[in-house]
C-alpha positions in Angstrom: 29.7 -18.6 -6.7 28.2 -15.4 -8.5 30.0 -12.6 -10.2 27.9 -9.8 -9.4 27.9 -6.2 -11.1 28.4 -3.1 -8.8 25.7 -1.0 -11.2 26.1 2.8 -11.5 24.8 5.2 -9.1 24.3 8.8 -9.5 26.4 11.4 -8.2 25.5 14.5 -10.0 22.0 15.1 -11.0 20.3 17.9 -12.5 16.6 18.7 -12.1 14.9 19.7 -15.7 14.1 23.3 -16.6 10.8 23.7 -17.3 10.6 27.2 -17.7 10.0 27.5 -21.0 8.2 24.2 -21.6 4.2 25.6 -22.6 1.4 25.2 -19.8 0.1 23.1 -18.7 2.5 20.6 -18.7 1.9 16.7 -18.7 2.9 15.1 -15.5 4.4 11.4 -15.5 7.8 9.9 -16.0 10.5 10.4 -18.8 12.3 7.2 -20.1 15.7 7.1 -21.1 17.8 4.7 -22.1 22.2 6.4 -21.2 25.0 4.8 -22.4 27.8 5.4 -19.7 32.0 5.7 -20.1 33.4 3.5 -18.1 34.5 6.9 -16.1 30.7 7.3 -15.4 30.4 10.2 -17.6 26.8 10.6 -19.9 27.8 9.6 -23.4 24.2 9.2 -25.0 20.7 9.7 -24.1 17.8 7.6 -25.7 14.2 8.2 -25.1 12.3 5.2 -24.8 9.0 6.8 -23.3 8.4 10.4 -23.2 5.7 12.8 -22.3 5.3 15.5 -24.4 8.2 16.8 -27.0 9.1 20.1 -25.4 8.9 18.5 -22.1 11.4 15.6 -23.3 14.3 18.1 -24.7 13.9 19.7 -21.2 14.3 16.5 -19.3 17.4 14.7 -21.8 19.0 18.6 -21.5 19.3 17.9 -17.4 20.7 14.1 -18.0 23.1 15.0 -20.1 24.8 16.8 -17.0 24.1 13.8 -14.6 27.7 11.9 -13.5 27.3 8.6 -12.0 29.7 6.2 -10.4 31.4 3.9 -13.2 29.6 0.8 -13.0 32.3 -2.1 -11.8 32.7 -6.2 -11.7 33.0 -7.3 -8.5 35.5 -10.0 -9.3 38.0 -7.7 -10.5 37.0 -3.9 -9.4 37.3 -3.2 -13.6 34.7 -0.3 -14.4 33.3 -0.8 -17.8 30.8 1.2 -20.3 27.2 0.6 -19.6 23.7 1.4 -20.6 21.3 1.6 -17.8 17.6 3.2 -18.3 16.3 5.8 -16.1 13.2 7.8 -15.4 13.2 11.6 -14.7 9.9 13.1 -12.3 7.9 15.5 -14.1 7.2 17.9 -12.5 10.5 17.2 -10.0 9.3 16.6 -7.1 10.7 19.8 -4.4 11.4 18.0 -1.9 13.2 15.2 -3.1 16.5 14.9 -3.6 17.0 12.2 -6.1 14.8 13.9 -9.4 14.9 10.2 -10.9 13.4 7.2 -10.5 15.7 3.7 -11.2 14.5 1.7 -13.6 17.5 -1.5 -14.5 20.9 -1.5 -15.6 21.3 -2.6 -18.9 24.6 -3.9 -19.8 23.4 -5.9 -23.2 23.9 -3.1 -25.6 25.9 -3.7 -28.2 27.2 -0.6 -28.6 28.8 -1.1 -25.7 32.0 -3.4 -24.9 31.5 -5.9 -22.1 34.9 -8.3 -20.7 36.1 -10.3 -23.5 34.8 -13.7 -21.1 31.4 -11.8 -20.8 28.3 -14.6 -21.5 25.0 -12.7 -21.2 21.7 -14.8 -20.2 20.2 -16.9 -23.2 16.5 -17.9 -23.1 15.7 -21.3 -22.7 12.1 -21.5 -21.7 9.6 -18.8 -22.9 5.9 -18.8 -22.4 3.2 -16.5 -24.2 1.0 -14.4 -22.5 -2.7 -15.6 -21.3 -5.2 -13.5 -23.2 -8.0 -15.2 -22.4 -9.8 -12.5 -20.1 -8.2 -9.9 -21.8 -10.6 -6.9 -23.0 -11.1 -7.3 -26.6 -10.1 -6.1 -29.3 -6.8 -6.8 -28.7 -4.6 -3.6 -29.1 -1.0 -4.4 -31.5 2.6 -3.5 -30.2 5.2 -4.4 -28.0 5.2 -4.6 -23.7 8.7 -3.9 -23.4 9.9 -5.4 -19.9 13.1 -4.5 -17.7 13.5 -7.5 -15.7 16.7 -9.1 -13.5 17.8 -12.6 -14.4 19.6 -14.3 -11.0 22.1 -16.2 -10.9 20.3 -19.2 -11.3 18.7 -18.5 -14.4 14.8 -17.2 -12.7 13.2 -14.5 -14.0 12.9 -11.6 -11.0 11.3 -8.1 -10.2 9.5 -7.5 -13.9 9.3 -3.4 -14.4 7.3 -2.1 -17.5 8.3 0.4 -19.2 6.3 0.9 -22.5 2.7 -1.3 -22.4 0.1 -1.3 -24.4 -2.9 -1.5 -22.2 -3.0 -2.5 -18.2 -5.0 -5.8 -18.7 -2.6 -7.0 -21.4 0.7 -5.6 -19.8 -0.2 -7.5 -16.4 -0.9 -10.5 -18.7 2.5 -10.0 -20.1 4.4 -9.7 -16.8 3.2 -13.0 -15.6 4.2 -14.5 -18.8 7.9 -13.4 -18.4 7.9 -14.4 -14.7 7.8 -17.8 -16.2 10.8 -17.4 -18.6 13.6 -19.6 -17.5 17.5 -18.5 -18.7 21.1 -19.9 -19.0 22.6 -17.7 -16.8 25.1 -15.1 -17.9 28.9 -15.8 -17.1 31.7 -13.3 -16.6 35.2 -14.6 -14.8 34.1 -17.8 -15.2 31.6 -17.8 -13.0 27.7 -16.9 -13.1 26.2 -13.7 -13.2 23.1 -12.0 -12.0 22.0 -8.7 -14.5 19.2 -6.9 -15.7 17.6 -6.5 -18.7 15.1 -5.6 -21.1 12.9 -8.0 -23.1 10.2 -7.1 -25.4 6.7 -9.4 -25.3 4.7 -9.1 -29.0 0.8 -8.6 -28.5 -0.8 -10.0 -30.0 1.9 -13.1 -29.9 3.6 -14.4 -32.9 1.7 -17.1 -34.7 3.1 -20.6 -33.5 5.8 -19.1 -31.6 6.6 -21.2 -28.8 
């Protein structure tokens, strides 16, 4: 039997002003990372991939108003602080009304209490990625990776959000498809979350 985690959904969003942002603008998605009260209120705003600066201020200026629902253990209906990572539309799309895309919840920040029983998932089998037929050179940095860890330990639904170049991110993500965890644990039982992990290109000397 799984513990599972009733995430946070939004139920005040604000679309970004871009009215004094200089033309053009860039169009794309803005990262951030949001810490969350256990009330669902917006207590910090990280940017993990932005656009352009101006166009940044204007979209972290809207999140900061954004309420979501307080993000909840199913076992015991508790709400608890979390971080979860989002992406706002620029330009925001008219017609829709949800200006965000969903990225993952995060709820392994330690900035951030979890239940006093909470275990998250520990890596247990990692493979590097294939570079083989990858474009050389090689560029350096990190693909950083949201991905959901089941119940069972298996690595699911992979989501970039920062690569480094599409032949080696693609390279990365069936690399972490491979990972196998130690499940997380929360009541005493297992528990499916989401995450972010962070692939080094190119990949560490020896590292196994």
């Amino acid at each position: 039997m799984s513990a599972q985690v009733f995430a946070s959904h939004p139920l005040k969003q604000v679309r970004p002003d871009l009215s004094g942002v200089a033309r053009p603008y860039p169009t794309g998605h803005v990262v951030f990372d949001v810490g969350l009260s256990d009330t669902g209120e917006v207590r910090s705003v990280c940017l993990v991939r932005g656009l352009r600066a101006d166009v940044n201020a204007a979209a972290e200026a809207a999140v900061r108003q954004w309420r979501f629902e307080p993000a909840r253990w199913r076992s015991t209906g508790a709400a608890f602080p979390i971080v979860i990572t989002v992406g706002v539309t620029i330009p925001p799309e008219p017609l829709d009304p949800q200006p965000c895309r969903w990225y993952a919840d995060l709820i392994s920040q330690p900035a951030f209490s979890l239940p006093t029983d909470a275990k998250l998932p520990r890596l247990v089998k990692r493979f590097e990625p294939d570079l083989s037929r990858a474009s050389r050179p090689l560029p350096r940095g990190l693909v950083i990776l949201s991905i959901a860890i089941d119940e069972f330990g298996n690595v699911k639904s992979p989501c970039l959000l920062r690569g480094v170049r599409d032949d080696v991110d693609q390279a990365a993500i069936a690399a972490v498809r491979l990972w196998r965890y130690e499940p997380g644990q929360a009541d005493g039982q297992t528990l499916a979350v989401v995450m972010t992990v962070t692939v080094q290109i190119p990949p560490e000397a020896g590292r196994q």
